[in-house]
C-alpha positions in Angstrom: -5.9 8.2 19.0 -7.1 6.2 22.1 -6.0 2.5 22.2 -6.7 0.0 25.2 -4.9 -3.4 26.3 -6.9 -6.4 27.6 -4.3 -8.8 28.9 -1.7 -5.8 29.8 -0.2 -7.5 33.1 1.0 -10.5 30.9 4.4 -10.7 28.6 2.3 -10.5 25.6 0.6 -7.1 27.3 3.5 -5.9 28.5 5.5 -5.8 25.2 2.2 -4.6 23.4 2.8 -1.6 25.7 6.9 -1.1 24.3 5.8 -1.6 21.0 3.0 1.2 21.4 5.7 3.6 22.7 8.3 2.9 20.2 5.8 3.3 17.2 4.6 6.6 15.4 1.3 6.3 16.1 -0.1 9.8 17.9 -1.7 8.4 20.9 -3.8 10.2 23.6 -4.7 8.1 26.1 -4.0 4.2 26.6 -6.0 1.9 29.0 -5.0 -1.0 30.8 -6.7 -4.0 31.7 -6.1 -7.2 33.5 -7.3 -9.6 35.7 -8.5 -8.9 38.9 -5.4 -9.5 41.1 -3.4 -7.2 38.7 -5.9 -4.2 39.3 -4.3 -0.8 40.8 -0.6 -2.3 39.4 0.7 0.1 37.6 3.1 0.0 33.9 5.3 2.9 32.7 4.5 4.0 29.0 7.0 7.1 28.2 6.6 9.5 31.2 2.9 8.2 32.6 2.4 5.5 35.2 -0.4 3.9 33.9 -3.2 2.1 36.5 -4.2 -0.9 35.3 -8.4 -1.9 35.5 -10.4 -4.4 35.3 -12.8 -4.6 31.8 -16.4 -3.6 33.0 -19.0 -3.5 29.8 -18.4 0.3 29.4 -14.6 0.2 29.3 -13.8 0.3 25.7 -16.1 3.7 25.3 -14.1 6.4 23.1 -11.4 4.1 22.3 -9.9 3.7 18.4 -8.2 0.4 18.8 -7.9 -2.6 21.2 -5.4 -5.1 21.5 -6.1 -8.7 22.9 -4.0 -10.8 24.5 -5.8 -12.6 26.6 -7.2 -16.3 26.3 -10.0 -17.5 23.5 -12.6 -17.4 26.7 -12.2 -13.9 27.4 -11.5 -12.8 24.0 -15.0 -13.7 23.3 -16.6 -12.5 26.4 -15.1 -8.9 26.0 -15.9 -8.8 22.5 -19.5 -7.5 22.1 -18.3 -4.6 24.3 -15.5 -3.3 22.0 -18.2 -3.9 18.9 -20.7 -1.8 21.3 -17.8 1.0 21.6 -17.3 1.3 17.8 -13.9 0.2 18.7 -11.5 -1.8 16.1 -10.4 -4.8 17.5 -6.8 -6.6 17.3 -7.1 -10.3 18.6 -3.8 -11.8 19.8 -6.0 -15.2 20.7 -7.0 -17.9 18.1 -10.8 -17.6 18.8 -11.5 -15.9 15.3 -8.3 -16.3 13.1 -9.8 -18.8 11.1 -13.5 -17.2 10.4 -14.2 -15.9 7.1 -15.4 -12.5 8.0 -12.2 -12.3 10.0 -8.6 -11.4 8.4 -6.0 -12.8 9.5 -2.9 -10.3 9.2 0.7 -10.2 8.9 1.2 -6.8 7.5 4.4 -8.0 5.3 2.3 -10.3 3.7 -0.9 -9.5 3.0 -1.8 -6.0 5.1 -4.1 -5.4 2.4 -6.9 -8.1 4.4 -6.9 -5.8 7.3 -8.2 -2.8 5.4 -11.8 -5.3 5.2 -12.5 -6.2 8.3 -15.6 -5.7 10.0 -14.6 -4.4 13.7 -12.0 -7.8 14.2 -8.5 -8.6 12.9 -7.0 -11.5 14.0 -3.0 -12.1 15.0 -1.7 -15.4 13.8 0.0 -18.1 15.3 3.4 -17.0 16.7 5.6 -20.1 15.0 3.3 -19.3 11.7 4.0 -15.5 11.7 8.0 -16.4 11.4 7.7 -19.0 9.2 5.5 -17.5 6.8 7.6 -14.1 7.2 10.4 -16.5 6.0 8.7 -18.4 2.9 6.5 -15.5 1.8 9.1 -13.9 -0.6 9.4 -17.5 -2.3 5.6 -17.6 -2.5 5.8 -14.4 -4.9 8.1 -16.4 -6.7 6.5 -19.1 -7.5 3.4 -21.0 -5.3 4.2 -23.0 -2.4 2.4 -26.1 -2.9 3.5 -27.8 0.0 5.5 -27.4 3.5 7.2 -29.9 6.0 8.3 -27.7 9.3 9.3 -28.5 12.5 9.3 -25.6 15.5 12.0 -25.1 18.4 9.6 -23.0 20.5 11.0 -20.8 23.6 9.2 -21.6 27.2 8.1 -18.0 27.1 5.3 -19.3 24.1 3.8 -20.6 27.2 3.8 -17.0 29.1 5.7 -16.0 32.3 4.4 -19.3 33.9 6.6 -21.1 31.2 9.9 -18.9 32.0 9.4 -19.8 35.6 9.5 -23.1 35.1 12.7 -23.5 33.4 14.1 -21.5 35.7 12.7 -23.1 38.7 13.8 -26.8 36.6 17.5 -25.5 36.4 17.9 -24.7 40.0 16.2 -27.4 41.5 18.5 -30.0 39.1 21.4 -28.0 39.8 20.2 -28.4 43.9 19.4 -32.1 43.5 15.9 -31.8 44.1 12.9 -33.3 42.8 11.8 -32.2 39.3 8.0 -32.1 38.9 6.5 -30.4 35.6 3.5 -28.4 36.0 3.3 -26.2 32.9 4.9 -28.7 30.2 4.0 -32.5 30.0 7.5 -33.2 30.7 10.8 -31.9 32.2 11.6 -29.1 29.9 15.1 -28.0 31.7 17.5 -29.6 29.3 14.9 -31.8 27.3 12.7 -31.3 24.7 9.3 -31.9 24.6 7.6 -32.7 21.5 4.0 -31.6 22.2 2.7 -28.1 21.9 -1.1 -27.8 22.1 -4.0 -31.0 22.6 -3.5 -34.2 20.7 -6.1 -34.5 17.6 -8.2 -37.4 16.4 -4.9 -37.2 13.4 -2.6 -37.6 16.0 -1.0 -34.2 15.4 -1.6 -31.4 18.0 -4.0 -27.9 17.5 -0.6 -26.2 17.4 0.7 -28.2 14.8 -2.4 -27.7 12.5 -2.5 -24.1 13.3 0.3 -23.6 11.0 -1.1 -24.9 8.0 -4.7 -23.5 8.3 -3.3 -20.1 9.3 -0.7 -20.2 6.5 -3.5 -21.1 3.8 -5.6 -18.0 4.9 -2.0 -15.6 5.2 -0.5 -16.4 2.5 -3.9 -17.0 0.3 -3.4 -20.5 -0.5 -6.5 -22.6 0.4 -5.0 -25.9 -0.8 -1.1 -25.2 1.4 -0.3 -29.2 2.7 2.0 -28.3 5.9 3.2 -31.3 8.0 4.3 -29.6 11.4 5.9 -31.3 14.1 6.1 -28.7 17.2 8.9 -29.1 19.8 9.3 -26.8 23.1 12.7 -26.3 23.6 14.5 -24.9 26.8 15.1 -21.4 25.5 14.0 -18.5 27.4 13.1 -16.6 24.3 12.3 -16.0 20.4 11.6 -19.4 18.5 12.9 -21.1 15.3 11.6 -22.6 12.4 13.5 -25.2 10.0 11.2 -25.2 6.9 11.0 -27.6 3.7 9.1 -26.4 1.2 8.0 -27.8 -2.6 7.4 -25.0 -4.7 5.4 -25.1 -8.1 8.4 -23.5 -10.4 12.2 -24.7 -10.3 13.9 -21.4 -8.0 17.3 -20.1 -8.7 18.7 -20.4 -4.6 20.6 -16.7 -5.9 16.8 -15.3 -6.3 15.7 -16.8 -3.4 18.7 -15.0 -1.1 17.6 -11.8 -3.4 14.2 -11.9 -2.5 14.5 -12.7 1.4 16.8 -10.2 1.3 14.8 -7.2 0.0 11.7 -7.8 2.1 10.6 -5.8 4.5 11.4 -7.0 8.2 13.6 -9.5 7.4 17.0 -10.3 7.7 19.2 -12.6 5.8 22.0 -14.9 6.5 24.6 -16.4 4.2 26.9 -19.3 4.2 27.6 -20.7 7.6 26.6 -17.3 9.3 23.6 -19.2 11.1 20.5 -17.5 13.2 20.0 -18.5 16.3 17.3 -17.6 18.8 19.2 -15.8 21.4 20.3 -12.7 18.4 17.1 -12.4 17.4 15.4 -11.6 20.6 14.1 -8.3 21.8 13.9 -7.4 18.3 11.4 -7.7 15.2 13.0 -8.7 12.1 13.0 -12.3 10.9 16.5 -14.4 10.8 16.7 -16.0 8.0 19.9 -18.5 7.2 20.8 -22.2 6.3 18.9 -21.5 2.5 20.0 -24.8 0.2 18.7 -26.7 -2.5 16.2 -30.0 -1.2 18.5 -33.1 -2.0 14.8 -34.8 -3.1 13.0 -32.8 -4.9 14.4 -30.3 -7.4 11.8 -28.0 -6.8 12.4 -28.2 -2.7 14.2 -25.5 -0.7 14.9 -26.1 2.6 16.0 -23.0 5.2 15.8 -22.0 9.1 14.4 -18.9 10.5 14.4 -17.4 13.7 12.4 -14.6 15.3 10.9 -13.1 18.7 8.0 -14.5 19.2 6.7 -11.9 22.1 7.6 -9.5 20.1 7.0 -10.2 15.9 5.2 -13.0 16.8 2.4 -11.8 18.7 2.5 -7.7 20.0 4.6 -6.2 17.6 2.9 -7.5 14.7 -0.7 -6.4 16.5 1.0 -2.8 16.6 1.6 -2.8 13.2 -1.5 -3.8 12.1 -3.1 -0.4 13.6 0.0 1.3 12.0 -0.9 -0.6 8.8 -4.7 0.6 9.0 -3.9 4.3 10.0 -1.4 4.4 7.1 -3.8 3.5 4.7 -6.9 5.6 5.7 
């Protein structure tokens, strides 16, 4: 198997490579690709020292799979020449998530949609791929009819322009220097910032409405209300979820915990052993925790969740969508 990474001198590239080496796939050769001040910089994968390139229109020739994680612009430009290399393509962008010849995958959940796409599969939302990782086994319980979230998203959802930020934010407070935001809207070192994405004509921001168009098509419920509020917190790393949800049946919170705790790539917490961001990092399971009745609606469940999003939320999950698709050949 060949496999090629557009986007490789990023985070999300980066950890695309790990997840490559630490997965069973039998690969031959991987290619590199990133912008052209990244060209000739090199990445480790197992015992190679691999050179990144830049993509030229013959680049993706003889290659099986290849992974995205670059911006909707690009994404679209370098398209027709992974369709012209017969190549399957793993989108980490959300320039086709939403198109109906495009599945949108979270292997968990519905892995099944990859196996009918037509040379494009499309990686969700990073805040939607935990949440619905988290709600998913209630679904199979009975229909989610409607969600209220709100996201606590790391500065590392914004790449490694984000992380340097906070960092830079913290030492020039700490140094009494001026503070002047250049990758958030506001001061992000110890603040929150309650805008992810562009403001909408509906006053709620394209992140926000990401996750309840993405979770319709996921989790196959076309008529899914979500109201999302997304909040960048000052967290290096992995981002949280506190989820209300209406379902259509009256759950036993006992089969709830049961079914959380049986599904694949999830872990669950009980009582007041509470996920936070910083356990779950660097790793691809789900935290799950905080599970209690709604005090409104007797069909309302209300829980918090937790998970990488470099890794689960965006380049693991691509990785195991071409473990998904080689599985079931």
């Amino acid at each position: 198997m060949k496999i090629g990474i557009i986007g490789a001198s990023g985070a999300v590239g980066r950890q695309m490579l790990v997840c490559l080496e630490e997965s069973d796939l039998q690969i031959d050769e991987i290619r590199l690709f990133a912008s052209p001040r990244s060209k000739g910089n090199v990445l480790k994968y197992k015992d190679q020292m691999i050179e990144m390139d830049v993509v030229e229109e013959d680049s993706f020739e003889g290659l099986d799979y290849v992974l995205g994680a670059v911006s909707n612009e690009l994404s679209k430009k370098y398209l027709p020449y992974i369709r012209k290399a017969n190549a399957v393509y793993v989108d980490n962008s959300s320039a086709f998530r939403l198109l109906d010849d495009v599945p949108l995958v979270v292997p968990e959940i519905n892995g099944e949609d990859a196996l009918k796409h037509n040379g494009v599969i499309a990686n969700p939302n990073c805040s939607t791929i935990i949440t619905m990782m988290a709600v998913a086994p209630i679904n199979r319980l009975s229909k989610i009819e409607n969600m209220v979230t709100t996201t606590y998203q790391a500065v590392s959802g914004a790449g490694n322009q984000g992380i340097e930020e906070l960092k830079d934010q913290i030492r020039q407070i700490d140094e009494n220097e001026k503070v002047e935001p250049k990758v958030f809207p506001k001061q992000i070192a110890y603040n929150c910032v309650a805008q992810i994405g562009s403001f909408l004509d509906n006053g709620y921001t394209t992140e926000e409405m990401k996750m309840m168009n993405e979770g319709r098509k996921i989790l196959h419920l076309p008529d899914l209300k979500v109201c999302c509020t997304c909040v960048r917190v000052p967290v290096y790393r992995s981002h949280s979820i506190a989820v209300r949800l209406v379902t259509k049946d009256v759950l036993d919170l006992s089969e709830v915990c049961k079914a959380i705790e049986s599904s694949k790539g999830l872990k669950l917490f009980v009582g007041e052993d509470i996920p936070a961001p910083l356990e779950t990092s660097d790793q691809n399971d789900v935290y799950v925790g905080r599970i209690r009745r709604d005090l409104i609606d007797e069909k309302g469940i209300s829980l918090w969740c937790c998970g990488d999003q470099i890794r689960k939320g965006a380049a693991a999950n691509a990785v195991q969508i071409i473990e998904y698709l080689e599985k079931h050949k």
